[in-house]
N, CA, C and O atoms as CSV, one atom per row, in Angstrom:
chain,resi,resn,atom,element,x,y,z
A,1,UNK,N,N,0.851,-1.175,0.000
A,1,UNK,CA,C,0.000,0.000,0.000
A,1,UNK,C,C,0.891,1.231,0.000
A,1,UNK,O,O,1.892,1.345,0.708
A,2,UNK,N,N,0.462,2.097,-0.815
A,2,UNK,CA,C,1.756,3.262,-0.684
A,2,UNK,C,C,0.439,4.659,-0.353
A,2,UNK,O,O,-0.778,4.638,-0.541
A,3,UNK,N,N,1.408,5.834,0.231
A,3,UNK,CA,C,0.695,6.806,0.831
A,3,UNK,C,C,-0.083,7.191,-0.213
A,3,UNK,O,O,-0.488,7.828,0.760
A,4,UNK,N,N,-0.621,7.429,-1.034
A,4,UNK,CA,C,-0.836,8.214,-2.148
A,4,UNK,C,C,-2.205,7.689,-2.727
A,4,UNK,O,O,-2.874,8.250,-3.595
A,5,UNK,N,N,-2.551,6.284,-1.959
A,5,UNK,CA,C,-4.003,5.803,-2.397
A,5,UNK,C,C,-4.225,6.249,-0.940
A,5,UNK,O,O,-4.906,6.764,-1.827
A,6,UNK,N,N,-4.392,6.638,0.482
A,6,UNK,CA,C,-4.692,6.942,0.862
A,6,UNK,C,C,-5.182,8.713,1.134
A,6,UNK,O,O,-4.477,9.722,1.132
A,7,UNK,N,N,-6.796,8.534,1.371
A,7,UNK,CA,C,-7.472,9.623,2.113
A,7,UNK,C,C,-7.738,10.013,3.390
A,7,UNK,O,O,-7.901,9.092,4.190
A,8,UNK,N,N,-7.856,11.495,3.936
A,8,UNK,CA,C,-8.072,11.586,5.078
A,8,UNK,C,C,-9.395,10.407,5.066
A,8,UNK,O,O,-10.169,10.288,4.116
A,9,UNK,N,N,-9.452,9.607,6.302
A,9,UNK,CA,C,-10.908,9.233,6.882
A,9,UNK,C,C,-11.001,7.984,6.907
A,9,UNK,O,O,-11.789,7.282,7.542
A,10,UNK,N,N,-9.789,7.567,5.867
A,10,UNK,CA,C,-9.797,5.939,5.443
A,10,UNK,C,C,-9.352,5.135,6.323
A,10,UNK,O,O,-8.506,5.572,7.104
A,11,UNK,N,N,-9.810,3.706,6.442
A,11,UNK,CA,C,-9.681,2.802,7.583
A,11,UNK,C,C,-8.387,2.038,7.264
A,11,UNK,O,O,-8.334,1.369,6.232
A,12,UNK,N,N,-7.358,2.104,8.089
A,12,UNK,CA,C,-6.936,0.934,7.769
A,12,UNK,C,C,-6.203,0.127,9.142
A,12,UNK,O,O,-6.826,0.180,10.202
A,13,UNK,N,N,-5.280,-0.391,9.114
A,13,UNK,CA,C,-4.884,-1.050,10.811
A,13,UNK,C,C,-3.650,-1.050,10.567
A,13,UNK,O,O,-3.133,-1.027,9.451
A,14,UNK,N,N,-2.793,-1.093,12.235
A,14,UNK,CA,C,-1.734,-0.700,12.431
A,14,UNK,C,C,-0.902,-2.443,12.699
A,14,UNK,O,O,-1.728,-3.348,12.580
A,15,UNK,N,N,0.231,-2.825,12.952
A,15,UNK,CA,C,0.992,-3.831,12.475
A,15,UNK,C,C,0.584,-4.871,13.407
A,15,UNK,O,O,1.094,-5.984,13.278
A,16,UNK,N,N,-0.738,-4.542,14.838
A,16,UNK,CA,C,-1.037,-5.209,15.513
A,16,UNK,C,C,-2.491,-5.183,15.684
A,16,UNK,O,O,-3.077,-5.310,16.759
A,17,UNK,N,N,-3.098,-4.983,14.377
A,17,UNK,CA,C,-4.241,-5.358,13.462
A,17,UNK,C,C,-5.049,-4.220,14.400
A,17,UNK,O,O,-6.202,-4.537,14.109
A,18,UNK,N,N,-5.173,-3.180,15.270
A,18,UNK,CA,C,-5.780,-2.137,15.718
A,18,UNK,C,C,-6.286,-1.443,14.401
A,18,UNK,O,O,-5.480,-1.013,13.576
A,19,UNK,N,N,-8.063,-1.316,14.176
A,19,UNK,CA,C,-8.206,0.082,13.326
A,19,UNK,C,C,-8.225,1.104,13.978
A,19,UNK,O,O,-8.669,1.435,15.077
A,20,UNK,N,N,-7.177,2.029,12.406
A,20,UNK,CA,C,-7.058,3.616,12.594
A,20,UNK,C,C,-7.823,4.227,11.439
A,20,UNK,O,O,-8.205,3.559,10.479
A,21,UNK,N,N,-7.988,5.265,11.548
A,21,UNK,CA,C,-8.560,6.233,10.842
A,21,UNK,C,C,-7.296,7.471,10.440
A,21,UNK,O,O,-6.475,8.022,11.172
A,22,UNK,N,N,-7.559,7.604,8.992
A,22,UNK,CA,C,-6.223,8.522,8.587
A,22,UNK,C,C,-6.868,9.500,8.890
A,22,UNK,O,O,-8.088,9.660,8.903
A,23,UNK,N,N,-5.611,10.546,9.277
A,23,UNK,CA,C,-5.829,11.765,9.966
A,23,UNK,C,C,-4.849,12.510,8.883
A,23,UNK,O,O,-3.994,12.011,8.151
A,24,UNK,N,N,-5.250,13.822,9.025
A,24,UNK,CA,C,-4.308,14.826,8.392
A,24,UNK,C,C,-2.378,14.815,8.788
A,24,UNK,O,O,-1.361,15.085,8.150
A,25,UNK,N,N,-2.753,14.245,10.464
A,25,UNK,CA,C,-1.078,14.111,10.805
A,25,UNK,C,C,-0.780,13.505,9.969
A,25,UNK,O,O,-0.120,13.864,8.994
A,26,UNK,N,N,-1.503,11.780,10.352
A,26,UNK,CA,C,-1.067,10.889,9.979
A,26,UNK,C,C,-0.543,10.577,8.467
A,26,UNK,O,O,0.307,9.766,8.098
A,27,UNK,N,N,-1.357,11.521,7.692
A,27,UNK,CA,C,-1.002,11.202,6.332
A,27,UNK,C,C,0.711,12.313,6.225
A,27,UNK,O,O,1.571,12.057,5.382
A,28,UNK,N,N,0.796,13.005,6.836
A,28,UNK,CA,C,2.221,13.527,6.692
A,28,UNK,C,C,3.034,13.350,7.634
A,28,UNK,O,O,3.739,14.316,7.925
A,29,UNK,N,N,3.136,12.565,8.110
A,29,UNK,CA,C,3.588,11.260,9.191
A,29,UNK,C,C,4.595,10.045,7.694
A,29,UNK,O,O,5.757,9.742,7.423
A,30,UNK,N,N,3.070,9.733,7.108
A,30,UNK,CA,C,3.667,8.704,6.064
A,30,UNK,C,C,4.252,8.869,4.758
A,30,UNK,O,O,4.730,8.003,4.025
A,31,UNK,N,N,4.122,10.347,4.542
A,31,UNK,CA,C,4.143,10.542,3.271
A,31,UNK,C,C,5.801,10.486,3.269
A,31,UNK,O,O,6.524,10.973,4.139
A,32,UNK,N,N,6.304,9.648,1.871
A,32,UNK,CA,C,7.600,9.951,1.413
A,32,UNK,C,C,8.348,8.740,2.165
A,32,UNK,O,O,9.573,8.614,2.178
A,33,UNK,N,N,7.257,7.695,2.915
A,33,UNK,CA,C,7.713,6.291,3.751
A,33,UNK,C,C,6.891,5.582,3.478
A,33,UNK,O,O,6.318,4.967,4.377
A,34,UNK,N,N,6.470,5.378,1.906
A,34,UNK,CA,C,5.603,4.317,1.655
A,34,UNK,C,C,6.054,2.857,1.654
A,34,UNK,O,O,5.272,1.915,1.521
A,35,UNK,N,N,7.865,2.696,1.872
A,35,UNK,CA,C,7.863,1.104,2.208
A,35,UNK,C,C,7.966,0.901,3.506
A,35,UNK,O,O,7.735,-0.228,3.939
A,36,UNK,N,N,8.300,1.857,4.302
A,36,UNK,CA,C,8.060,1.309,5.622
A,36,UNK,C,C,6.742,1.481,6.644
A,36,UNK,O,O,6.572,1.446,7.863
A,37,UNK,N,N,5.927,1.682,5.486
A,37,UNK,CA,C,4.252,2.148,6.683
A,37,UNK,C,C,4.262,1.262,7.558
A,37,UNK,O,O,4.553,0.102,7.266
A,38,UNK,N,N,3.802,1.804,9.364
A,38,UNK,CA,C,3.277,1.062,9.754
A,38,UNK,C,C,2.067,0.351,9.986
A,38,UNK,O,O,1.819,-0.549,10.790
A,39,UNK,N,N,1.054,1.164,8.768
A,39,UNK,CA,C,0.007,0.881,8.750
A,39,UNK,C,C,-0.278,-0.515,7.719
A,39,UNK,O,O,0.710,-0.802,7.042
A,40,UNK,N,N,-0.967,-1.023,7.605
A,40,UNK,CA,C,-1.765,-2.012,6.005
A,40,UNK,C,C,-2.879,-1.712,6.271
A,40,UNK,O,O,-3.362,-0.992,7.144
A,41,UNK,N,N,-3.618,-2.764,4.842
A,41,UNK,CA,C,-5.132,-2.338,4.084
A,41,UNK,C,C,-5.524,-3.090,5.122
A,41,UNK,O,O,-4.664,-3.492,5.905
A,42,UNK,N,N,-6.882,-3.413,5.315
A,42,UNK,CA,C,-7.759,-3.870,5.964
A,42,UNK,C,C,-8.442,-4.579,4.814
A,42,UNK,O,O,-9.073,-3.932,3.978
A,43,UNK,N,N,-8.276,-6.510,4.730
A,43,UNK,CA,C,-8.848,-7.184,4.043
A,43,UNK,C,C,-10.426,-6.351,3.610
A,43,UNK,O,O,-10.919,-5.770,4.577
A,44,UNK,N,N,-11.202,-6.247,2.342
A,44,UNK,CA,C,-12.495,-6.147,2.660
A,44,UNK,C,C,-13.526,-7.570,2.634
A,44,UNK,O,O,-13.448,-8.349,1.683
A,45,UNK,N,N,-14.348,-7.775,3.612
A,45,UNK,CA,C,-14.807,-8.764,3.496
A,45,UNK,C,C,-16.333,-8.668,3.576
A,45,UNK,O,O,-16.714,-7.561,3.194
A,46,UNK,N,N,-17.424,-9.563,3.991
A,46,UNK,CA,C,-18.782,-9.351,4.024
A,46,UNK,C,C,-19.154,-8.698,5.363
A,46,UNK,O,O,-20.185,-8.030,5.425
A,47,UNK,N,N,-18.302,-8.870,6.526
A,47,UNK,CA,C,-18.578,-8.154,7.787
A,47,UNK,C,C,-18.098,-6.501,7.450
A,47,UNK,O,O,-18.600,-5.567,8.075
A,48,UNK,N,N,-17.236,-6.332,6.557
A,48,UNK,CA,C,-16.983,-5.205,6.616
A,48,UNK,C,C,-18.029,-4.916,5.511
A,48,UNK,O,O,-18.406,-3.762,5.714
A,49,UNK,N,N,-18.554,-5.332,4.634
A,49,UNK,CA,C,-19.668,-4.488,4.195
A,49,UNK,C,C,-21.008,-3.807,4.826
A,49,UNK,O,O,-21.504,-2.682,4.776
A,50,UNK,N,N,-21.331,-4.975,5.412
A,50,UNK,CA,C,-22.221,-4.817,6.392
A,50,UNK,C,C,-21.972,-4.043,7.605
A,50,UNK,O,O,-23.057,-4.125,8.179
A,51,UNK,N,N,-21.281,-3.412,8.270
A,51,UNK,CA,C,-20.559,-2.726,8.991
A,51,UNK,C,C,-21.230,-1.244,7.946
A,51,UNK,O,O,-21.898,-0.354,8.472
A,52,UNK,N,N,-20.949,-1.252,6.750
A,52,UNK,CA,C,-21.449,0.054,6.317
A,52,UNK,C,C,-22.469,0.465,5.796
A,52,UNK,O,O,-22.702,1.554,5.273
A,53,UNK,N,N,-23.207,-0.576,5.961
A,53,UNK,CA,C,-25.240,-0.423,5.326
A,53,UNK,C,C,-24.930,-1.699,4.577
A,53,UNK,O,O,-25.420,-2.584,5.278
A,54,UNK,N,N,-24.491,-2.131,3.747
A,54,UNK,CA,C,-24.188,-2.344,2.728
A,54,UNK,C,C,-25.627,-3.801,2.791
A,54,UNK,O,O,-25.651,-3.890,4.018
A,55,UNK,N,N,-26.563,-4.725,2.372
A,55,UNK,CA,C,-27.367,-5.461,2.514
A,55,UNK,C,C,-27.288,-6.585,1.184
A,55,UNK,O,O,-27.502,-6.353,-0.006
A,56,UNK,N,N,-26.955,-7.698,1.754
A,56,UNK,CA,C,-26.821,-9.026,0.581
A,56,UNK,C,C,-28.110,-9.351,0.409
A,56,UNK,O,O,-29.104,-9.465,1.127
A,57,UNK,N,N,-27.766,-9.505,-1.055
A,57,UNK,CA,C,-28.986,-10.556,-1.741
A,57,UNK,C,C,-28.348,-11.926,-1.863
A,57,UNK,O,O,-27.290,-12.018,-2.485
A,58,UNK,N,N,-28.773,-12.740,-1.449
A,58,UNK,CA,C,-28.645,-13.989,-1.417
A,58,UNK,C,C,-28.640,-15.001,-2.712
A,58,UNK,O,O,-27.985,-15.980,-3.071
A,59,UNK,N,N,-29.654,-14.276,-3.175
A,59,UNK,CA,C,-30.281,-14.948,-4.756
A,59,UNK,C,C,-29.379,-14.791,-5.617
A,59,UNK,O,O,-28.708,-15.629,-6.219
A,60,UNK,N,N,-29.386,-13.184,-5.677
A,60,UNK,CA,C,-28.264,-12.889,-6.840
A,60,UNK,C,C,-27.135,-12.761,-6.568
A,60,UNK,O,O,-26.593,-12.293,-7.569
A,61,UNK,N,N,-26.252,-12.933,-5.599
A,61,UNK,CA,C,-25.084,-13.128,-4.871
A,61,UNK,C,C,-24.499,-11.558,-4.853
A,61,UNK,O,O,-23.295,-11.521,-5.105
A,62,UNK,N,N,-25.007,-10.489,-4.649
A,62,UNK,CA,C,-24.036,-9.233,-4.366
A,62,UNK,C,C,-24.931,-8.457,-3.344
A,62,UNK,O,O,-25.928,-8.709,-2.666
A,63,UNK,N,N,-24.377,-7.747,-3.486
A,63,UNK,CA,C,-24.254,-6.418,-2.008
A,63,UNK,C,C,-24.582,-4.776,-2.566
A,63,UNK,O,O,-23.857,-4.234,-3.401
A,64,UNK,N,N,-25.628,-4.194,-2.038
A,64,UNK,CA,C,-26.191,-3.226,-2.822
A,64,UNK,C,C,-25.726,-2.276,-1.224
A,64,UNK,O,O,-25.547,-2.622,-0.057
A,65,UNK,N,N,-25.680,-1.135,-1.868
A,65,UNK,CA,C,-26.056,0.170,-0.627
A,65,UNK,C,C,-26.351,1.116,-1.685
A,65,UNK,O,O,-25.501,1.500,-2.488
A,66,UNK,N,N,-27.978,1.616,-1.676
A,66,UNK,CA,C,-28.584,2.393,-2.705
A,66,UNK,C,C,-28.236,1.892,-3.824
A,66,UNK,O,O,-28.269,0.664,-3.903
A,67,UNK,N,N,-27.809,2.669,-4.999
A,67,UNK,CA,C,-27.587,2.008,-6.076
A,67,UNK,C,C,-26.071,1.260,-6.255
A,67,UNK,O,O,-25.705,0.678,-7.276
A,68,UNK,N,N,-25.345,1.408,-5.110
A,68,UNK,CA,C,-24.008,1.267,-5.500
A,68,UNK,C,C,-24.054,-0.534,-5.409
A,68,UNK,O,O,-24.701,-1.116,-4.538
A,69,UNK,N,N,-23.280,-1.215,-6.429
A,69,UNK,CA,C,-23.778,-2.579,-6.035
A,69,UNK,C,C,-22.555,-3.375,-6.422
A,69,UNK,O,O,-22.140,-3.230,-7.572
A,70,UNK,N,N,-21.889,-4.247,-5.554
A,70,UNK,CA,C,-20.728,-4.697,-6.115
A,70,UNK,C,C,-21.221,-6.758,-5.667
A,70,UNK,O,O,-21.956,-7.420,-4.934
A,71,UNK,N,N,-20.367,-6.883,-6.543
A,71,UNK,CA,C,-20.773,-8.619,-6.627
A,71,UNK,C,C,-20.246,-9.327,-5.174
A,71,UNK,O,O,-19.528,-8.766,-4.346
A,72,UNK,N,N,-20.792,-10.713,-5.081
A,72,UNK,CA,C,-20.431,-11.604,-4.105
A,72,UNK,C,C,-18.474,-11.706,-3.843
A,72,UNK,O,O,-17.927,-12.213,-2.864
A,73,UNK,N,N,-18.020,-11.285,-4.625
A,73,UNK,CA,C,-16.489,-11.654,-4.909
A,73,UNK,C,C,-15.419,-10.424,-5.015
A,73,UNK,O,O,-14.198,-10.346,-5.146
A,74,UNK,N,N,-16.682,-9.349,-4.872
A,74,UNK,CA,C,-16.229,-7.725,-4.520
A,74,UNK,C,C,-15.553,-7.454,-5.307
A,74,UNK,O,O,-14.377,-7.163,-5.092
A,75,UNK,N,N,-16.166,-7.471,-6.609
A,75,UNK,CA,C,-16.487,-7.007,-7.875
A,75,UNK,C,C,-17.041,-5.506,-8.420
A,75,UNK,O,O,-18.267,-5.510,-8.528
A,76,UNK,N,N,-16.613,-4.642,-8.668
A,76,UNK,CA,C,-17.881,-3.836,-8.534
A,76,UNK,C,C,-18.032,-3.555,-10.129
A,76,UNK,O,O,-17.062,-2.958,-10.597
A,77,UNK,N,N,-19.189,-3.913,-11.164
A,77,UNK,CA,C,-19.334,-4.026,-12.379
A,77,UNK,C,C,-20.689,-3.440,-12.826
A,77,UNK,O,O,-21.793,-3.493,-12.285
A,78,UNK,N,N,-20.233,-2.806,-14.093
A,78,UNK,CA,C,-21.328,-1.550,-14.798
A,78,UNK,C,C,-20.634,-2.371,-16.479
A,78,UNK,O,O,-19.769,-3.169,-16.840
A,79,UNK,N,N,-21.443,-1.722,-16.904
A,79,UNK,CA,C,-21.390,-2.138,-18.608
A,79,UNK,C,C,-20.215,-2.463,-18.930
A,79,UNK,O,O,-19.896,-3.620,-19.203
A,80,UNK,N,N,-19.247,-1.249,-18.938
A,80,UNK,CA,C,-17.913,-1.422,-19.577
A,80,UNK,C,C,-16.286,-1.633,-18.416
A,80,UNK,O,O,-15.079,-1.724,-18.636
A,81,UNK,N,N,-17.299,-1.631,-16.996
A,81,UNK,CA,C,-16.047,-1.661,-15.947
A,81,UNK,C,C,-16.050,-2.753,-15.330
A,81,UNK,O,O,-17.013,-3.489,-15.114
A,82,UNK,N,N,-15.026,-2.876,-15.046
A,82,UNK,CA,C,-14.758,-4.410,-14.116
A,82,UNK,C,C,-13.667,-3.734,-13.209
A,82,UNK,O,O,-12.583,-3.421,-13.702
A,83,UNK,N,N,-13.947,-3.511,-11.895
A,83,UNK,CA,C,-12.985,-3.508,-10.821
A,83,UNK,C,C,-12.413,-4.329,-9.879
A,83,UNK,O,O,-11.304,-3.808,-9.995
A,84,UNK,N,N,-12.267,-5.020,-9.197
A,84,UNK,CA,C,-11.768,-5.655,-8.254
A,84,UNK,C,C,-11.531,-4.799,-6.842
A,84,UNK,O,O,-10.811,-3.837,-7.108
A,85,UNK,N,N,-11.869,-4.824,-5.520
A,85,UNK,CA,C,-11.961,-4.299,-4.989
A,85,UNK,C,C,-11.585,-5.424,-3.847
A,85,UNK,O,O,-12.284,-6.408,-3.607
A,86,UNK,N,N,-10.193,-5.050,-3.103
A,86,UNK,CA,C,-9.510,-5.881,-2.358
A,86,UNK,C,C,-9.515,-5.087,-0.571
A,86,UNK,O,O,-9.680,-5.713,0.476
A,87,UNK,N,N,-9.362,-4.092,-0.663
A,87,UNK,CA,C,-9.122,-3.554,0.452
A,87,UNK,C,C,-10.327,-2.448,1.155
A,87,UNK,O,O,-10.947,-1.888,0.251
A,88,UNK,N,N,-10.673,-2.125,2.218
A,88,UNK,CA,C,-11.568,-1.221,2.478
A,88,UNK,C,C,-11.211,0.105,2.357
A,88,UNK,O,O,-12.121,0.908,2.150
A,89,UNK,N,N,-10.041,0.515,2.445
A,89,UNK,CA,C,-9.540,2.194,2.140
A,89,UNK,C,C,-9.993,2.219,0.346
A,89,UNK,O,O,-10.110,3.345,-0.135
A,90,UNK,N,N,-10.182,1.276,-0.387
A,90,UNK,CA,C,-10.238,1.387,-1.946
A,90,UNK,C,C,-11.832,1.588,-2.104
A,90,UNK,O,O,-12.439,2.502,-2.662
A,91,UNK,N,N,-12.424,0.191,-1.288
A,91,UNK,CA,C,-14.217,0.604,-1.149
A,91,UNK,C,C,-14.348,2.306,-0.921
A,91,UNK,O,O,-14.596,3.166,-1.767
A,92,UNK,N,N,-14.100,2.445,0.465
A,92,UNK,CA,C,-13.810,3.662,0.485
A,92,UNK,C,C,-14.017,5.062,-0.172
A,92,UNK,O,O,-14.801,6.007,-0.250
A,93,UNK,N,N,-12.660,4.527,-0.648
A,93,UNK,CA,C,-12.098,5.919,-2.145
A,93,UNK,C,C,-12.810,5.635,-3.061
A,93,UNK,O,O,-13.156,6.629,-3.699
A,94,UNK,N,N,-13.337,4.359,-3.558
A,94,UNK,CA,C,-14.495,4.483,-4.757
A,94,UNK,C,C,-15.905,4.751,-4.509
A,94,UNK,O,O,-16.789,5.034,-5.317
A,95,UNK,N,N,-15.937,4.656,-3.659
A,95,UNK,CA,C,-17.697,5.385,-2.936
A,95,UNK,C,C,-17.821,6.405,-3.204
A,95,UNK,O,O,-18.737,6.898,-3.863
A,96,UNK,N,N,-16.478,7.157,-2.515
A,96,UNK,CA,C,-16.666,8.486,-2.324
A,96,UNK,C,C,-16.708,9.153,-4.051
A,96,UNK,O,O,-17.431,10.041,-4.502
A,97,UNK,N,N,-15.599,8.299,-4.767
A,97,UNK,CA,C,-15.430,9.045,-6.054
A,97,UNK,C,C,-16.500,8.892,-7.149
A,97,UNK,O,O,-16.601,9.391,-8.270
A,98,UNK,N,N,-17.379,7.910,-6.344
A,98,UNK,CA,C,-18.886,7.741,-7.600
A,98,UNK,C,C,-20.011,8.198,-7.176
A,98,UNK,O,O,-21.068,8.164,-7.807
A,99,UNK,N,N,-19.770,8.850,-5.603
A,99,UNK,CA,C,-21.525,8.833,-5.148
A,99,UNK,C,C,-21.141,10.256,-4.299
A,99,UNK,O,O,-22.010,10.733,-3.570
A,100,UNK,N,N,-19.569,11.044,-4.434
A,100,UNK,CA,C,-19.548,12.073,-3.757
A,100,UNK,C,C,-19.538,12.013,-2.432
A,100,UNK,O,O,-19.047,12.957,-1.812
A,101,UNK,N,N,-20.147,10.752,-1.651
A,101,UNK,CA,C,-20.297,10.782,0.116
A,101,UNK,C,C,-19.317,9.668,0.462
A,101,UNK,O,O,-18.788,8.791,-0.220
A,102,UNK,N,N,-19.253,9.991,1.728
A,102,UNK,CA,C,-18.343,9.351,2.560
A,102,UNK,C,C,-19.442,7.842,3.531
A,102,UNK,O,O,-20.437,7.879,4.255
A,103,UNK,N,N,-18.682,6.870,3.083
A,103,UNK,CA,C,-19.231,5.733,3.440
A,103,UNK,C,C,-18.592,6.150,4.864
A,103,UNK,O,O,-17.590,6.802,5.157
A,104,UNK,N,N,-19.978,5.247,5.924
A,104,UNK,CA,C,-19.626,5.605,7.618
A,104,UNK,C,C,-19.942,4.004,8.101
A,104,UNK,O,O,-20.526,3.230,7.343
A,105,UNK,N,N,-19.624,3.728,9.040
A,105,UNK,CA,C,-19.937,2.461,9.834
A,105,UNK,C,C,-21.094,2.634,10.565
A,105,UNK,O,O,-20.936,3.255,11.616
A,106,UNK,N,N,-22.171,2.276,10.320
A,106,UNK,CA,C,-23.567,1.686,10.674
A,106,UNK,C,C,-23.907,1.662,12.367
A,106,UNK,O,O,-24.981,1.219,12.774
């Protein structure tokens, strides 16, 4: 993970799996020490969706919050895009960059 995909607000955990929340320090704390962060991503998984509204369909195997809707395999797919979406600071940053708001924990 290097400083530079991170935003103020974003979740991620410290080397003894504690979540933090990036802060304005913190991001100039890391900046210009992207191989030695002591931070990493935070796997994203189905507890962490749900943690943010996020509600499974069972049937059709994905995860909707309003219109935003990404597949069972955290996928998130529209006509011509195919993303992959591995970490929760990336959920995150793509929320914010398609729907303008800041995803919050429930």
């Amino acid at each position: 993970m290097k400083a530079n995909e991170l935003r103020i607000g974003n979740l991620v955990q410290n080397k003894s799996g504690e979540i933090v929340t990036i802060s304005g320090d913190s991001l100039a704390e890391i900046d210009g020490f992207d191989d030695r962060l002591l931070i990493e991503p935070i796997p994203l998984t189905e507890e962490w969706l749900l943690k943010f509204g996020f509600t499974k369909d069972s049937v059709h195997l994905f995860y909707s919050l309003g219109q935003f809707i990404i597949r069972h395999d955290f996928v998130l797919c529209d006509i011509d895009i195919r993303v992959e979406i591995k970490y929760v600071h990336q959920l995150q940053n793509l929320y914010f960059a398609l729907t303008g708001k800041e995803l919050e924990i429930k």
